[in-house]
C-alpha positions as CSV (number, residue, x, y, z in Angstrom):
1,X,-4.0,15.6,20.8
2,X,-4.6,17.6,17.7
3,X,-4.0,16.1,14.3
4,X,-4.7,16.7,10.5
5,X,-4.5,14.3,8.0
6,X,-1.1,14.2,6.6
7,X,0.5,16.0,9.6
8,X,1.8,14.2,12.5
9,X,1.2,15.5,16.1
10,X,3.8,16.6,18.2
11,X,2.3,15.7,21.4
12,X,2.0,12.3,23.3
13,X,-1.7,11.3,23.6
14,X,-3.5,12.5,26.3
15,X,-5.1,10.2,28.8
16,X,-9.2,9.7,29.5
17,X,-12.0,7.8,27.6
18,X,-12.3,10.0,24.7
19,X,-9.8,11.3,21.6
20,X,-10.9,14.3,19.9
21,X,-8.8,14.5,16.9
22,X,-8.6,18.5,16.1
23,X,-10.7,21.6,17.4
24,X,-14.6,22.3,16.0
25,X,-14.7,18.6,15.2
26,X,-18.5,17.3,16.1
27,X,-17.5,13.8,17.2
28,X,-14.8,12.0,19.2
29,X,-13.3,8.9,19.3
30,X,-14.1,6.1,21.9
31,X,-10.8,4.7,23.3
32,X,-12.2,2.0,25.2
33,X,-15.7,0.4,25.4
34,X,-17.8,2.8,26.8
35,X,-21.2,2.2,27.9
36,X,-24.6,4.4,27.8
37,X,-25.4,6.6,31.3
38,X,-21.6,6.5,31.6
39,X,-20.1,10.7,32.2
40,X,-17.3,10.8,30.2
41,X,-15.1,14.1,29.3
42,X,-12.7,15.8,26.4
43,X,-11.3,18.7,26.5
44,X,-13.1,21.4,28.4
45,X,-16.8,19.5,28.1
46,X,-18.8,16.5,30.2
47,X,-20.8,14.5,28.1
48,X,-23.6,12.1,29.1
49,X,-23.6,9.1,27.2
50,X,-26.8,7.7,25.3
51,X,-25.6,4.2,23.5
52,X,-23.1,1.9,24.3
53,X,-20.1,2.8,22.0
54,X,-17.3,0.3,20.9
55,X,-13.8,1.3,21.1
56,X,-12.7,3.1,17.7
57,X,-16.0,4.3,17.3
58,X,-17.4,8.1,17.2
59,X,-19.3,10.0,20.0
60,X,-21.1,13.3,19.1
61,X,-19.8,16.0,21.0
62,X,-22.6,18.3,20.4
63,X,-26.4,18.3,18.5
64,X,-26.3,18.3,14.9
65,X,-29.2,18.8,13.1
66,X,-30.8,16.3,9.9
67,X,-28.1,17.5,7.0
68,X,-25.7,19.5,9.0
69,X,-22.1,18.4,8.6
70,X,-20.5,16.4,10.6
71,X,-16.7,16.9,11.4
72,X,-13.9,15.0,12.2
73,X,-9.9,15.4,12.0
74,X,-10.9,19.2,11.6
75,X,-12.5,17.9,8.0
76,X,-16.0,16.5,6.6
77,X,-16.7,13.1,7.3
78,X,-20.3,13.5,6.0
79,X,-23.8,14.4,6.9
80,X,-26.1,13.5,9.9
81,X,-29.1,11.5,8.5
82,X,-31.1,12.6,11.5
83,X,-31.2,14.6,14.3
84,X,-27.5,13.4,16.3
85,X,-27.7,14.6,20.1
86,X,-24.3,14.8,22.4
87,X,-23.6,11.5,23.9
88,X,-24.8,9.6,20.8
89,X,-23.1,6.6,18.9
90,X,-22.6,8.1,15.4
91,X,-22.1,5.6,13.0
92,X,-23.9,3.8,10.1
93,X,-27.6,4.8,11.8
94,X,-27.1,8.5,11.4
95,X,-24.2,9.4,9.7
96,X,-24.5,9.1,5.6
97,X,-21.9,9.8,2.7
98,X,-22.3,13.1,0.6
99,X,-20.3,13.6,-2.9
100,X,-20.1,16.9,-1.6
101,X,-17.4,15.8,0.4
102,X,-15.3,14.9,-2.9
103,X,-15.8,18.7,-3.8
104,X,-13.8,20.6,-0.9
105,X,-11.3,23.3,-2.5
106,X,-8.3,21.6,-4.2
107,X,-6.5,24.6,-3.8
108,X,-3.6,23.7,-5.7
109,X,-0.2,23.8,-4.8
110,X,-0.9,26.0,-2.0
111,X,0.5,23.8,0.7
112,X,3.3,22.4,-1.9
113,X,6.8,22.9,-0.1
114,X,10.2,21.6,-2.1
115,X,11.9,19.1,0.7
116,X,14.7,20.3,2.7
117,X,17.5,17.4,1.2
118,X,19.5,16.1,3.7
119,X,23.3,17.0,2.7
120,X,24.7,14.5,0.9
121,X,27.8,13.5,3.7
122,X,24.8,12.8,6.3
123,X,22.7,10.7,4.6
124,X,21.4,7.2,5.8
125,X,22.5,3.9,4.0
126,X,21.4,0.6,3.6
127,X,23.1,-3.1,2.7
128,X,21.8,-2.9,-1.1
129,X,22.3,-5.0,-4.0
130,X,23.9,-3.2,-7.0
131,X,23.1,-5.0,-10.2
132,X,25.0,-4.3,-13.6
133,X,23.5,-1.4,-14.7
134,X,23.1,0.9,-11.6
135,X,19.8,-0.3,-10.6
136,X,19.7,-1.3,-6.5
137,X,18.0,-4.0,-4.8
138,X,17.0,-5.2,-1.6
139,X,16.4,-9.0,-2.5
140,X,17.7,-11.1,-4.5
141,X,15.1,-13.7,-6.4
142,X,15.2,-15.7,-10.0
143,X,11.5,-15.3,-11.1
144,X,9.1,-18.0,-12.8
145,X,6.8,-15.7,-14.2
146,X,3.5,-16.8,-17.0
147,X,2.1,-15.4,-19.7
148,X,-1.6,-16.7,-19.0
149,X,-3.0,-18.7,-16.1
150,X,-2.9,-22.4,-18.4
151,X,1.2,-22.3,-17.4
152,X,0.4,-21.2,-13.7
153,X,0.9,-25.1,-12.3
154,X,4.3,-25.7,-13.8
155,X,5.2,-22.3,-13.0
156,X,4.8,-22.9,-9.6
157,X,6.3,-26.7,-10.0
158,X,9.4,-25.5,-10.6
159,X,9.7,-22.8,-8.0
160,X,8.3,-25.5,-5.3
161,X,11.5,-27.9,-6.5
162,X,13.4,-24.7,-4.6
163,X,11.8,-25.2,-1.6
164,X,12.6,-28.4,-0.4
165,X,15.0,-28.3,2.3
166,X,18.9,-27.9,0.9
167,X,17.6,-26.7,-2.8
168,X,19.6,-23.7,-2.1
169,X,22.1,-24.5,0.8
170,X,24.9,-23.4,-1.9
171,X,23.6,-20.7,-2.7
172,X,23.0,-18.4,0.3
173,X,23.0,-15.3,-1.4
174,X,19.7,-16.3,-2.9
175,X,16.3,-15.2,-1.5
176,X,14.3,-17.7,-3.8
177,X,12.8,-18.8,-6.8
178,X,9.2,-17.4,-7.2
179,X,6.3,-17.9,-9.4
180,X,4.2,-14.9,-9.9
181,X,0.8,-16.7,-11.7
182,X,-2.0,-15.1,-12.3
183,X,-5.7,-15.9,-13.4
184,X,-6.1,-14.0,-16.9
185,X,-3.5,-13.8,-20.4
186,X,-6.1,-15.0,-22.6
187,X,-9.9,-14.8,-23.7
188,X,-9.2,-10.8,-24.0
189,X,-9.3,-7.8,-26.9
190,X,-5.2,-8.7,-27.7
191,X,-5.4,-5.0,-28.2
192,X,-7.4,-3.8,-25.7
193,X,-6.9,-1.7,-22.0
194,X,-6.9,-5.0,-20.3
195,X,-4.1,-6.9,-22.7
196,X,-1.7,-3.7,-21.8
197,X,-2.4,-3.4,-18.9
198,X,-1.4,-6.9,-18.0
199,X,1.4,-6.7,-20.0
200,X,2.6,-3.6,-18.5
201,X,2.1,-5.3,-15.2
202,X,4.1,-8.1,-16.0
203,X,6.8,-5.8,-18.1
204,X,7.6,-3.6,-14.8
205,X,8.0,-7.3,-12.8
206,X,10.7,-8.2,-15.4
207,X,12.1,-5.1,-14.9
208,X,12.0,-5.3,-10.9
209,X,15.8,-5.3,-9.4
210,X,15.0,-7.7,-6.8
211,X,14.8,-10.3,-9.7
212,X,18.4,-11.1,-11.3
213,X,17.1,-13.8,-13.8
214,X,13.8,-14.6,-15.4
215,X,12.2,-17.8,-16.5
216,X,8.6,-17.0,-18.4
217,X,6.3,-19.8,-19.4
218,X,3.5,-19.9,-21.5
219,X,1.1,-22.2,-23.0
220,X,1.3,-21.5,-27.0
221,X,-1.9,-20.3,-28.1
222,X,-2.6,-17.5,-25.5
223,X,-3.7,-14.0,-26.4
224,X,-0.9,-12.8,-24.4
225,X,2.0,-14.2,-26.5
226,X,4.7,-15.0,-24.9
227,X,7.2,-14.0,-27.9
228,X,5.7,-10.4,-27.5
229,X,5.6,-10.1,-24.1
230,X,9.3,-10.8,-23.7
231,X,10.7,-8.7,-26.3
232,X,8.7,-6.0,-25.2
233,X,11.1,-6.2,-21.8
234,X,13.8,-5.1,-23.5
235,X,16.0,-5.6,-20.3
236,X,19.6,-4.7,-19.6
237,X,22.0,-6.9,-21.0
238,X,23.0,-8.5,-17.2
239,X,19.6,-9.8,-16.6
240,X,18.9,-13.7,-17.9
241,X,15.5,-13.8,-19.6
242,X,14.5,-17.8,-20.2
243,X,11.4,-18.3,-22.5
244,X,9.6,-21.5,-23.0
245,X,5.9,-22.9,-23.6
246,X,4.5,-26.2,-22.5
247,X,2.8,-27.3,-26.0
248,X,6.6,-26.6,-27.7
249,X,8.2,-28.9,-24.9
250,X,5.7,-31.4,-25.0
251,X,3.5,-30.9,-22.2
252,X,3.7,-30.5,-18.3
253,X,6.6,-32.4,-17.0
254,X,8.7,-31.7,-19.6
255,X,8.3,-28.4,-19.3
256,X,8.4,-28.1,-15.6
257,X,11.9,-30.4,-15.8
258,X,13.4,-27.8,-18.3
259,X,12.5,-25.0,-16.1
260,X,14.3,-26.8,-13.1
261,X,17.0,-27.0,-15.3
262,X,17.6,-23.9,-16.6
263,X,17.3,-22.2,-12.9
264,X,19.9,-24.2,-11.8
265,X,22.1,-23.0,-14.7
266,X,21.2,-19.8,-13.5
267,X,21.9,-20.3,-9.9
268,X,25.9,-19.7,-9.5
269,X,26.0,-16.1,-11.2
270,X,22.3,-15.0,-9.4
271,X,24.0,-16.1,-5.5
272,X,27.1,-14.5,-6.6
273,X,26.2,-11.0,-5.7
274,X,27.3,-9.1,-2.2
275,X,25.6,-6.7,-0.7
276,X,27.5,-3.3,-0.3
277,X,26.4,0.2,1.4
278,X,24.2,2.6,-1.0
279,X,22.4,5.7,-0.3
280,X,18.7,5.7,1.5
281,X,18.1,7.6,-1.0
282,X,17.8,4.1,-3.5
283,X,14.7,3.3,-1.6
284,X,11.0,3.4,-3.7
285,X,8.8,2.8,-0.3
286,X,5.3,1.7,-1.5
287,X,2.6,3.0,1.0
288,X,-0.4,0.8,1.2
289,X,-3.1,0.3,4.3
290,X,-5.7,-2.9,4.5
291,X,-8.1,-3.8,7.0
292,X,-8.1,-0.1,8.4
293,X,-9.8,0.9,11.6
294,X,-10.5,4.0,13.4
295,X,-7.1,4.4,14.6
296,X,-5.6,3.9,11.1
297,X,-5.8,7.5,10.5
298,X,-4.4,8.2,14.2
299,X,-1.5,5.7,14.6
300,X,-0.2,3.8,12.1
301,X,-1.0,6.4,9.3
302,X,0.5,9.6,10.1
303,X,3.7,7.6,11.3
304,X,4.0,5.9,7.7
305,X,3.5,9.7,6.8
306,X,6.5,11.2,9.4
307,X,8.7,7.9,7.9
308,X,7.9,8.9,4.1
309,X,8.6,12.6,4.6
310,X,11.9,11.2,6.3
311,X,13.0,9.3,3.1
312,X,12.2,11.7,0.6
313,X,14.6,14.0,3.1
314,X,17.1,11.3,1.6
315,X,16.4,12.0,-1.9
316,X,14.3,8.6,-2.0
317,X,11.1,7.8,-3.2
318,X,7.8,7.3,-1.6
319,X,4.6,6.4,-3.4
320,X,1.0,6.2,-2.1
321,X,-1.6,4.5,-3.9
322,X,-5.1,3.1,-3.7
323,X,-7.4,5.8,-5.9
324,X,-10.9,4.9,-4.1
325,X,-9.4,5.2,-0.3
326,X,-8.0,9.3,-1.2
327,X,-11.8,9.7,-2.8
328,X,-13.0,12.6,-0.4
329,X,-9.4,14.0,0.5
330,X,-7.8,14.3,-2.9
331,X,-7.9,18.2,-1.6
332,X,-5.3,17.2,0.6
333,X,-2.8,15.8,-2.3
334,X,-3.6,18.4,-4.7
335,X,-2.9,21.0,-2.1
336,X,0.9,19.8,-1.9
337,X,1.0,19.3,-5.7
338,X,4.0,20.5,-7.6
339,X,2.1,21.5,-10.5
340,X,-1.0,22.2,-11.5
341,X,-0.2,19.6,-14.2
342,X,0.2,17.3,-11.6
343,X,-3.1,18.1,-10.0
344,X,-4.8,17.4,-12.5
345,X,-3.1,14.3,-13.5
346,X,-4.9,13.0,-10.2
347,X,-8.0,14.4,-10.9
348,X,-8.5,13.0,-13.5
349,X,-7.8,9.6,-11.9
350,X,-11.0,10.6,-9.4
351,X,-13.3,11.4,-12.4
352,X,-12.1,8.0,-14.0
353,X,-13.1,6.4,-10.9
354,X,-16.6,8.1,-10.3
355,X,-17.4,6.8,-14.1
356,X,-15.9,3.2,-13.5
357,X,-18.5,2.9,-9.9
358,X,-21.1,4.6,-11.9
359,X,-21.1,2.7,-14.6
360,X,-21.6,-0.1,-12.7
361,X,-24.7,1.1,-10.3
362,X,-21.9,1.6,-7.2
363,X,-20.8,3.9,-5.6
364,X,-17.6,5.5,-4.5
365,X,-19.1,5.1,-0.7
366,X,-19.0,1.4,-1.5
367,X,-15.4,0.9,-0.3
368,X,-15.5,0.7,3.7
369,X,-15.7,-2.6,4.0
370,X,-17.5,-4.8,6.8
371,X,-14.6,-5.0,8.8
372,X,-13.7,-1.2,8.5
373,X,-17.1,-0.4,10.1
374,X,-16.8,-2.6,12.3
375,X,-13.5,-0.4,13.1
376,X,-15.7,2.0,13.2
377,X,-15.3,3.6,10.0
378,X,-18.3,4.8,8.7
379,X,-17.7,7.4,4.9
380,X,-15.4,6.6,2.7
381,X,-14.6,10.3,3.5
382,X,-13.5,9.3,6.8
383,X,-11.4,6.2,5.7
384,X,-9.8,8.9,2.8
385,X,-8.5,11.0,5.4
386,X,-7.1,8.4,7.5
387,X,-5.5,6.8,4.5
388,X,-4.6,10.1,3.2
389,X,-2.1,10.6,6.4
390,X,0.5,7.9,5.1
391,X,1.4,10.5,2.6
392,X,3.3,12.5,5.1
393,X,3.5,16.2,3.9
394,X,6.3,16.1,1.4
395,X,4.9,18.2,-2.1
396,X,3.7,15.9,-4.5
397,X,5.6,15.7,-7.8
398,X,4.4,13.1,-9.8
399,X,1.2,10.8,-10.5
400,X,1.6,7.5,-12.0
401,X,-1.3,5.4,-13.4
402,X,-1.4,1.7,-12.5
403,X,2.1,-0.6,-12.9
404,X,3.9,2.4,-14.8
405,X,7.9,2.7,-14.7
406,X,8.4,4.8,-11.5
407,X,10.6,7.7,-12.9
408,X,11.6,10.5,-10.3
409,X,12.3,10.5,-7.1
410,X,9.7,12.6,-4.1
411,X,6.4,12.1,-3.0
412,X,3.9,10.6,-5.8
413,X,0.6,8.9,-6.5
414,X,-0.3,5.5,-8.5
415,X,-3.7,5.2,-9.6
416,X,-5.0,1.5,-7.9
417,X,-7.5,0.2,-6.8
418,X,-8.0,-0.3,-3.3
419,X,-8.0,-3.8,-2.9
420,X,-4.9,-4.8,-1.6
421,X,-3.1,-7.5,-3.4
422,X,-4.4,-5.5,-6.4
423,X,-2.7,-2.2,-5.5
424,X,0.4,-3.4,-4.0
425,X,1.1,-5.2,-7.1
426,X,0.8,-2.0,-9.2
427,X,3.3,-0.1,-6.7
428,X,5.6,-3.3,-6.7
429,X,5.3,-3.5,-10.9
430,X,6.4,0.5,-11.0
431,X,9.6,-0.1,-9.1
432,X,8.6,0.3,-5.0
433,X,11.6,-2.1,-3.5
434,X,9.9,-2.5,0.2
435,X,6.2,-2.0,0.6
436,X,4.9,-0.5,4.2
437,X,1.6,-1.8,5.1
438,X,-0.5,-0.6,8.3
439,X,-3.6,-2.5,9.3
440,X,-6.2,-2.1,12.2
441,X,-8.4,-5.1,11.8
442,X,-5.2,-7.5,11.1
443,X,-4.6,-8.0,7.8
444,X,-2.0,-10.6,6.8
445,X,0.1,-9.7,3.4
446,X,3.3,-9.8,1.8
447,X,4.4,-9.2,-2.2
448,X,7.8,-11.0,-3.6
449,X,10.0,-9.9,-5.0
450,X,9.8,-6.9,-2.2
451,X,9.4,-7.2,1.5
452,X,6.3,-6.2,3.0
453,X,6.1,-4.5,6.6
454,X,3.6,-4.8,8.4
455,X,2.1,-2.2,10.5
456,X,-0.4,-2.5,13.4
457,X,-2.4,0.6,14.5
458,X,-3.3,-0.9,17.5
459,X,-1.8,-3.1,20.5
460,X,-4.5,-5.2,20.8
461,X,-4.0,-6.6,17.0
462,X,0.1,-6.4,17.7
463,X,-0.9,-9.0,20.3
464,X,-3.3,-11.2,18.8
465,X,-1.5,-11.7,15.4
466,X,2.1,-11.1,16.6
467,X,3.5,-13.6,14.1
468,X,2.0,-11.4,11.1
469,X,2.7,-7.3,12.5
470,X,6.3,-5.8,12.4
471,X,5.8,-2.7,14.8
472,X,2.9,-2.0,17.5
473,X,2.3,1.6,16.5
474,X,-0.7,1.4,19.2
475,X,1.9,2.7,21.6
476,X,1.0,6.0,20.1
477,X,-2.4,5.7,21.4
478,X,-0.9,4.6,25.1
479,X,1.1,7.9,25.1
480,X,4.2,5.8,24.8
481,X,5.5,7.3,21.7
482,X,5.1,10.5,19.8
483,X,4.2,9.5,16.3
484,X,7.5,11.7,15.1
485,X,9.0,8.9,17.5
486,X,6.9,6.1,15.9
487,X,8.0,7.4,12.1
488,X,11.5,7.2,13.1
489,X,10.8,4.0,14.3
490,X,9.8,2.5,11.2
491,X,12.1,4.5,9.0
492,X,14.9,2.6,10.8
493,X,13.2,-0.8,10.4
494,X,12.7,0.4,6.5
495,X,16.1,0.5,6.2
496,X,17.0,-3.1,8.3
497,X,14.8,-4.5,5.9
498,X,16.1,-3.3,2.9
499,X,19.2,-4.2,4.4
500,X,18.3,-8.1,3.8
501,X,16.6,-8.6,7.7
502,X,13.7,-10.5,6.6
503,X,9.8,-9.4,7.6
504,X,7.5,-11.1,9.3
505,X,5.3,-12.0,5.9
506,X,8.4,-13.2,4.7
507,X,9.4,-15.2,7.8
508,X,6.0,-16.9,6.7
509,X,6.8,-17.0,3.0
510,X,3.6,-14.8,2.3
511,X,4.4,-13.2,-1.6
512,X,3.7,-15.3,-3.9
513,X,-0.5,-15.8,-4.5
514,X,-0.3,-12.0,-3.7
515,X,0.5,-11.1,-7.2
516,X,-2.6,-10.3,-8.5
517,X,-2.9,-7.3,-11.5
518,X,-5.7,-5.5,-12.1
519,X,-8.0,-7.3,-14.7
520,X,-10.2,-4.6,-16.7
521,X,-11.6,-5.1,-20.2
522,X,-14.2,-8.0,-21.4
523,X,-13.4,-11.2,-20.6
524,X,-14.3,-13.5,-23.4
C-alpha cells in the first residue's frame, strides 16, 4: 500500500507483518508485535529484527547514518540521532526532531486544483433545520451561555432543570438546553487579545444555527460585560437573546428561577421547527484528530480526507484546524493553496506559533503527547503529516484565525491550538455544524451545539471503547475496506447525523464541559 499524506490509496492493504507507507521511505510500520531475531519482510526485502517492536511503531528498513534523514509516508520525519541499522526499533532513542523539517518547499499553489462540483440535480441532501433567515442547522438547542465563570453554576442550574426526566416530553423537537461556561471573563486587559478573543468566541456561539434562543448570564461587575457582549451579537431578528445578571436579580436562586422561566417561555416557538430536505452542500464539517497513533495518518485520516474532498464536491464546507499538529507539513496545504494570499495567510499562522513556543522556552516538537508515542509517534513532523491527511486534496481557499465567522464555502484552515476541546470550540464558534473526530489512543469527546463523530483508526480501540467510536476505520488496515470505501462510509454517516441520528458522544450527553476557548493575554 502506497500513500501520501492527503491522498487516499486506492488499494486494499496488503497482508504480512510490516506496512511500508510509500517507496524510498527508511522505516516501516509494525502491524503487529513483533519481536527481536524474528525474519520479517516488505516489499522485495527480508529484514532481521534487532528490538522488540510494538505494533504502530517504526522499523528501519535500511542503515542510516548519525544526521541522515529519515523518511516516512515518502516525506521527512526527522533525523537519526545515531547510527540506525535495518531491523532496528526507531523511535524516541534515535530518531530526533529537526526545524528543517518546517522548511520543505511550500511550492505554492502548485498542487491547487478548483473542485469538480457535483451538478446541481445530483447532489446529496440531508433532514436540516431551516431557521428564519436562511441559515441551516442540524440541531436544535436554547443555549445558557455566561459572560465570566462567577455565573457558570446557575448557568448550568438552569440547563440541569431540563434534564430531569419529562422536562421536555412536549417538546420533542428540542435537542436540549445547554450551558456553555467557561473559566475566564474577567481579571483581563478589557481591551486586550484575550477579551476579543473571548468575546469573539462567544459572539460566533450566539450566532451558531443549532441554537434558536439564547439566555446569557452574567455576574455584574465582570470585565466582560454582559451589556457589550450582547449587543455586539447583533443577531437576526428570529433568534431570542435573554440577558440577565445575578447581582441585578438578587443573587443565585433568583436568578437561576428567572432563567427557568424565561426558557420555558421560549420553549413552544424553539420545538416548533420541522426538519425539511436541504442540499449537502449546507454542511461546515469541522476536521479535528485527538489521541492520534501511528495509524492516524493511515486509517482514519486519509478517509476523513476522501469524505471532505466528497463534501466540498457538494459545494459544502470543510475546515481543518489545529496549527501545531500541520507544523512540519504546512508544504502540503500551501501546495493546494488558491492564492498566494492564502498561503501566506497560513504562514504566517506557523511564524506566530514558532514565536508563541519560543517565547516560552518550548518547542514546536513539544506536541506528541505521551500517549502519541506510545502510538508510536515520535516528530511532530510525523504526527503533521498524519494529521495533515484529514484535509483530503480539495485546493485550499481560505484561512481563518481562531473562532472567526466562517465565510465561503471549500477546503480552509483555522488557526487552533491543538488541544482538543480548545480547537474544536474555535471550528464550532466559526460556523462547523458536525465535527468529525478520528482517534487512535481512544479519545472520548463531543461539542454542543454540534454533533461530534467519532472516528477510530483502529479495531482494537473500536472494540475496547465501543460505546465512545462511531466507525472502525481499522478495517482499512485488515484489507476490508479501501479507504475511498471508508470515506464514503463516513460521508454517509456525516449526513445521518446531520440528519438528526444522534452520535455516540451525544448518546452519552458529552458537549457541554467541552466548551473551552482559547485563553491568551495576562490574567490578572
Amino acid at each position: 500500500m502506497t500513500t501520501t499524506p492527503g491522498a487516499a490509496p486506492a488499494t486494499r492493504a496488503p497482508a504480512g507483518p510490516l506496512l511500508r507507507l510509500a517507496p524510498g521511505d527508511s522505516v516501516a510500520v509494525a502491524r503487529q508485535d513483533l519481536v527481536a531475531g524474528d525474519e520479517v519482510a516488505v516489499d522485495d526485502r527480508r529484514v532481521v529484527l534487532r528490538d522488540d517492536v510494538p505494533a504502530g511503531h517504526k522499523v528501519a528498513l535500511e542503515h542510516v547514518g548519525t544526521g541522515q534523514p529519515v523518511r516516512k509516508y515518502g516525506q521527512l520525519i526527522g533525523l537519526a540521532s545515531r547510527d540506525i541499522t535495518a531491523g532496528e526499533h526507531v523511535h524516541v532513542q534515535n530518531l530526533a526532531f529537526t526545524a528543517s523539517g518546517a522548511g520543505a518547499d511550500l511550492a505554492v499553489g502548485a498542487d491547487a486544483r478548483p473542485t469538480a462540483l457535483v451538478p446541481p440535480a445530483e447532489r446529496a441532501t440531508f433532514q436540516g433545520i431551516v431557521r428564519a433567515d436562511g441559515r441551516v442547522a442540524t440541531r436544535n438547542y436554547v443555549g445558557v451561555l455566561t459572560t465570566v465563570n462567577c455565573s457558570a453554576t446557575a448557568a448550568r442550574r438552569i440547563a440541569d432543570t431540563f434534564r430531569l426526566p419529562g422536562a421536555l416530553e412536549e417538546f420533542p423537537g428540542v435537542d436540549g438546553v445547554v450551558a456553555l461556561t467557561h473559566g475566564t471573563g474577567c481579571g483581563m486587559d478589557a481591551r486586550g487579545e484575550g477579551a476579543a478573543l473571548l468575546r469573539r468566541t462567544i459572539t460566533g456561539y450566539a450566532h451558531h444555527p443549532n441554537f434558536a434562543a439564547l439566555l446569557v448570564i452574567g455576574l455584574g461587575c465582570e470585565v466582560n460585560e454582559i451589556a457589550a457582549l450582547t449587543q455586539g451579537f447583533d443577531l437576526p431578528p428570529g433568534v431570542p437573546v435573554v440577558a440577565m445578571t445575578i447581582q441585578e436579580l438578587g443573587g443565585t436562586v433568583r436568578t437561576v428561577a428567572e432563567g427557568v422561566a424565561r426558557v420555558r417561555e421560549l420553549l413552544p416557538a424553539v420545538g416548533a421547527v420541522r426538519r425539511q430536505p436541504v442540499p449537502a452542500g449546507e454542511i461546515v464539517l469541522g476536521l479535528n484528530c485527538g489521541g492520534s497513533d501511528a495509524w492516524s495518518g493511515v486509517t482514519a485520516n486519509p478517509a476523513l480526507g476522501v469524505a471532505s474532498d466528497l463534501l466540498v464536491a457538494q459545494g459544502g464546507t470543510s475546515v481543518l484546524a489545529e496549527t501545531p499538529e500541520v507544523y512540519g507539513a504546512e508544504h502540503l496545504l500551501t501546495r493546494r493553496a488558491s492564492s498566494p494570499e492564502v498561503a501566506e495567510r497560513l504562514m504566517e499562522r506557523i511564524r506566530w506559533w514558532e514565536r508563541y513556543t519560543a517565547a516560552s522556552g518550548g518547542s514546536m516538537d513539544n506536541n506528541p503527547s505521551p500517549g502519541n508515542k506510545a502510538g508510536g509517534l515520535t516528530t511532530i513532523l510525523e504526527k503533521s503529516l498524519g494529521a495533515v491527511a484529514k484535509g483530503g486534496s480539495s485546493e485550499l481557499s481560505a484561512v481563518y484565525e481562531y473562532a472567526e465567522r466562517i465565510s465561503r464555502r471549500g477546503f480552509a484552515f483555522m488557526d487552533t491550538p491543538g488541544y482538543d476541546p480548545v480547537s474544536v470550540t474555535g471550528l464550532v464558534a466559526g460556523g462547523a455544524n458536525v465535527v468529525c473526530f478520528t482517534t487512535g489512543r481512544g479519545s472520548v469527546f463531543g461539542c454542543k451545539p454540534a454533533p461530534s463523530i467519532k472516528l477510530a483508526t483502529n479495531s482494537d480501540v473500536f472494540r475496547r471503547m465501543g460505546d465512545d467510536m462511531d466507525v472502525d476505520c481499522g478495517r482499512v488496515l485488515a484489507g476490508e475496506q479501501t479507504v475511498e470505501e471508508a470515506g464514503r462510509e463516513i460521508f454517509d454517516l456525516v449526513l445521518e447525523v446531520a440528519s438528526g441520528r444522534r452520535s455516540k458522544s451525544e448518546e452519552l450527553g458529552f458537549g457541554d464541559e467541552e466548551f473551552q476557548p482559547w485563553q491568551l493575554g495576562a490574567v490578572m
